[in-house]
GUTOR-121354 format. One line per field, with one value per atom (N, C-alpha, C): residue in three letters; atom name; x, y, z. Coordinates in steps of 0.02 Angstrom, whole numbers. Layout:
resn: c(ALA ...) .
name: c(CA ...) .
xx: c(X ...) .
yy: c(Y ...) .
zz: c(Z ...) .
***
This chain:
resn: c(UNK UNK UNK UNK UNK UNK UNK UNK UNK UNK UNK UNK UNK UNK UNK UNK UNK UNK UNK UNK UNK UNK UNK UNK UNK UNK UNK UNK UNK UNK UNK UNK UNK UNK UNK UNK UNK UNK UNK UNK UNK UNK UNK UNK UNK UNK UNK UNK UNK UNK UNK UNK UNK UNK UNK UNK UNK UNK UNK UNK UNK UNK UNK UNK UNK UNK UNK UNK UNK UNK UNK UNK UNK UNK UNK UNK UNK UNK UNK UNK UNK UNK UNK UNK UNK UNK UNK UNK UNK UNK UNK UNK UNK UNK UNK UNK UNK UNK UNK UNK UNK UNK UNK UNK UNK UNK UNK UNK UNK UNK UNK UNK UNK UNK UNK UNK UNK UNK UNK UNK UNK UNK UNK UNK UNK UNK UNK UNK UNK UNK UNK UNK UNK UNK UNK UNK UNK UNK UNK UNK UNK UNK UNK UNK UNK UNK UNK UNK UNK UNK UNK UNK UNK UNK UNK UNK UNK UNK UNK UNK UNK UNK UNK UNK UNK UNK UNK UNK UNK UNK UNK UNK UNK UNK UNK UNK UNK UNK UNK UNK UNK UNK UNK UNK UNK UNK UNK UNK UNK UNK UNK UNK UNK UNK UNK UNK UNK UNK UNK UNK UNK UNK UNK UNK UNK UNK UNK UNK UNK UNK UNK UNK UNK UNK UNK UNK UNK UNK UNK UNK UNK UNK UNK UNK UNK UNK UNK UNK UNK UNK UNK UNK UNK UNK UNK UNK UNK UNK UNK UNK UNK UNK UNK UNK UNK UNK UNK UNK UNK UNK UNK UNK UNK UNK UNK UNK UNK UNK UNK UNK UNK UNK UNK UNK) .
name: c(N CA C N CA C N CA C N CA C N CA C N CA C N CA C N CA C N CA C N CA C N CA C N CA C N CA C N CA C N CA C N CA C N CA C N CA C N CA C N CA C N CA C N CA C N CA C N CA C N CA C N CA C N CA C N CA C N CA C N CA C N CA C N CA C N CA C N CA C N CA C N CA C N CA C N CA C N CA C N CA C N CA C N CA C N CA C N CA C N CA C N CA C N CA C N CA C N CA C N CA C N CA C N CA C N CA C N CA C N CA C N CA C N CA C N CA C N CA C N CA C N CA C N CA C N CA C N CA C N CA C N CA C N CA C N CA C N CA C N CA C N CA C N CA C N CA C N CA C N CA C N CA C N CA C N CA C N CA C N CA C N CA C N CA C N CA C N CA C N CA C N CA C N CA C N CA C) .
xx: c(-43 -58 -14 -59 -9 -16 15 -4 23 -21 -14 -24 5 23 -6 -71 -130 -84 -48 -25 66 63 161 187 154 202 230 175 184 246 228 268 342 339 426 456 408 456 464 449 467 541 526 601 665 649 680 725 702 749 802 854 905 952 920 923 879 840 785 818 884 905 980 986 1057 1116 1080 1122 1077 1075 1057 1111 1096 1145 1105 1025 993 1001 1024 1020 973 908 828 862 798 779 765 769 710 652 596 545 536 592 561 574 636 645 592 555 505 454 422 396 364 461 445 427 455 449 378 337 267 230 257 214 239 296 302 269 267 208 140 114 47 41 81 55 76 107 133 63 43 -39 -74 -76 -149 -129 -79 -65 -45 -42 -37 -97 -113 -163 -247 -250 -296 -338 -292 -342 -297 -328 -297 -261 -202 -204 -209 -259 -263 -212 -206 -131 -60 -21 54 127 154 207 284 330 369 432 501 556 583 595 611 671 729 806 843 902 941 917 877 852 785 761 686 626 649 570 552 486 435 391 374 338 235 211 135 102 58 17 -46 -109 -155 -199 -230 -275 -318 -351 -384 -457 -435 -487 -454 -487 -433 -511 -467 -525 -488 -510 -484 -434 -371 -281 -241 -268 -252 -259 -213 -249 -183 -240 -249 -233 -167 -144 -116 -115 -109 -41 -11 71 28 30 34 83 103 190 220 273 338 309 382 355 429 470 518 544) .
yy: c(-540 -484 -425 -352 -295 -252 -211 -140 -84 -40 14 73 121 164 236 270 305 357 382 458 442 398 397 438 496 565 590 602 642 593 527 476 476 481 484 552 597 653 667 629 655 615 554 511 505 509 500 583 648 713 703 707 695 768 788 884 867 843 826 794 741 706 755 800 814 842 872 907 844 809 753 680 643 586 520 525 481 463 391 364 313 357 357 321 278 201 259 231 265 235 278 272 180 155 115 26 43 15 31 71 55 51 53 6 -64 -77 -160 -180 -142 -153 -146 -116 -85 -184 -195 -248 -321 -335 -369 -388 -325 -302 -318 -307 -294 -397 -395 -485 -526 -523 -551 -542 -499 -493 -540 -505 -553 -618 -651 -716 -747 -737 -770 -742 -673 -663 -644 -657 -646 -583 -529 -481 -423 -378 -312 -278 -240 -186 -130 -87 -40 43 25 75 30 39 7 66 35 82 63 73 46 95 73 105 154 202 251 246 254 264 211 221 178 199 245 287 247 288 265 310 339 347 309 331 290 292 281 305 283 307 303 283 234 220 199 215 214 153 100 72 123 109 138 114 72 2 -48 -106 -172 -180 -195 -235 -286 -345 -409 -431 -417 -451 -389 -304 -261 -216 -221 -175 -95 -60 33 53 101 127 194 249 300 311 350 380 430 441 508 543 521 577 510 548 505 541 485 509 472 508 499 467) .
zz: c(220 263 245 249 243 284 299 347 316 287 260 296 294 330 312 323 275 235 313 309 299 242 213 218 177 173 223 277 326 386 382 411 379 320 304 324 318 286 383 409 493 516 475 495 435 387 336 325 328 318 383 359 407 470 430 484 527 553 605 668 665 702 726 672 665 747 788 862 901 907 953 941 993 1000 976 963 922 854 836 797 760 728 687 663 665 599 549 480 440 432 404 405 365 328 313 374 413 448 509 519 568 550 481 438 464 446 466 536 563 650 660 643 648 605 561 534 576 618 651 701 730 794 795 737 708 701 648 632 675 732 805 835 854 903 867 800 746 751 758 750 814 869 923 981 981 1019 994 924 891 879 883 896 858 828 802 844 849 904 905 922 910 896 965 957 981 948 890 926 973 976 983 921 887 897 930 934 867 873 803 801 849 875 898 922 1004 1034 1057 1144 1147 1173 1217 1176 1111 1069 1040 1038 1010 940 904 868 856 875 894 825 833 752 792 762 760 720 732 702 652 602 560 566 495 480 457 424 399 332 305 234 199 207 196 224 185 229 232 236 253 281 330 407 417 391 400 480 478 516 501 553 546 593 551 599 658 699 740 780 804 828 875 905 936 1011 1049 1131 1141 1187 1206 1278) .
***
């Protein structure tokens, strides 16, 4: 199983530039550590509750954001998700 992530670019370059976090007291995963968190999530549902989930919402920080992903599509053992923004 994989979960690919459509819109990478736009998904790193929001967590990964480090001026983004810089006058705040949040300490961001990077993009590749919520990554993983996002495919834990994802193959936890598929494998105990049998079902895709559509929308995926995965800690970014220590605080209380979030980061929002979107179901796509899936074709074979890889299921398409889209970044769309954070929520705090």
């Amino acid at each position: 199983m994989k979960v690919f992530v459509t819109n990478k670019k736009y998904f790193e370059a929001s967590f990964d530039e480090p001026s983004i976090f810089e006058n705040t007291k949040r300490e961001p995963l990077t993009s590749s550590q919520i990554h993983k968190n996002l495919f834990k999530k994802v193959s936890n549902q598929i494998t105990i509750d049998n079902s895709i989930p559509l929308c995926v919402l995965t800690q970014y920080d220590n605080g209380d954001g979030l980061a929002i992903f979107d179901f796509i599509t899936k074709k074979e053992d890889i299921y398409y998700y889209q970044y769309s923004t954070t929520v705090s």
